[in-house]
N, C-alpha and C positions, 0 to 999 in steps of 0.2 A: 521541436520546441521553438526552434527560430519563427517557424510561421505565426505561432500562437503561443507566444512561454505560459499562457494561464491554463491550457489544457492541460489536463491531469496525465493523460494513458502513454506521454511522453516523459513525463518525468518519475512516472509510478516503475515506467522498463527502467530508465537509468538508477534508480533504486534498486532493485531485484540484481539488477547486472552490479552494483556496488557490496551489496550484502553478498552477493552468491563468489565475489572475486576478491573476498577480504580486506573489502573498505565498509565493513560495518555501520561504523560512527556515521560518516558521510553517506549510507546508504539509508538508515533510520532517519533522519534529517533529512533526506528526499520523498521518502514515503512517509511523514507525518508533513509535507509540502502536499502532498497528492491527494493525503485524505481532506486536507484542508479546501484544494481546488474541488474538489470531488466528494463531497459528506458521504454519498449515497453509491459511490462505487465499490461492489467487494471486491473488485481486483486490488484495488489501491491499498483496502483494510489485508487482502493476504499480505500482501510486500509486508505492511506495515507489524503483522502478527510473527512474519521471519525474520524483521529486523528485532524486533522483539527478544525471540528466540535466540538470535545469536549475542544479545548482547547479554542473556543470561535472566532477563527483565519477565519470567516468565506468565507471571498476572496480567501483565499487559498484555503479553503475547494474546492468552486465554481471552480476552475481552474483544482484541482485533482480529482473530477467529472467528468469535461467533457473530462479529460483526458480517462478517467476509462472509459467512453462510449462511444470516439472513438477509444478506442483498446478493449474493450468486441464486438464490434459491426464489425471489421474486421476481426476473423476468431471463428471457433466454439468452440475455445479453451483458447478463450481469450487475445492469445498471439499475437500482428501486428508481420508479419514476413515482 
């Protein structure tokens, strides 16, 4: 993030790594940061679909899922261009 803080694929891991280590709160608020850098990344829409998930928020969850699998499912790199 130092190099570039607006790059998303740096702040979408510290998300994942916040929700997965039981900083929830602080980990949804980095990955709705990532989806915002990144519309079109479904890496960033999973984080954002488990932060979802843990906060109990589970429609949302459901909606940043099927986000995340119609842009993992448009190119091989995860990214809709």
């Amino acid at each position: 993030m130092a190099s570039d803080p607006r790059w998303a694929g740096p702040v979408n891991n510290l998300a994942w790594l916040c929700v997965e280590t039981g900083r929830g709160d602080e980990g949804l608020v980095l990955a709705m940061k990532a989806v915002e850098l990144a519309p079109r990344d479904g890496y960033s829409w999973g984080t954002l679909g488990r932060g979802f998930m843990e906060a109990g928020v589970v429609d949302s969850a459901i909606v940043a899922y099927e986000r995340a699998v119609a842009f993992l499912g448009a190119t091989n790199d995860g990214v809709a261009r």
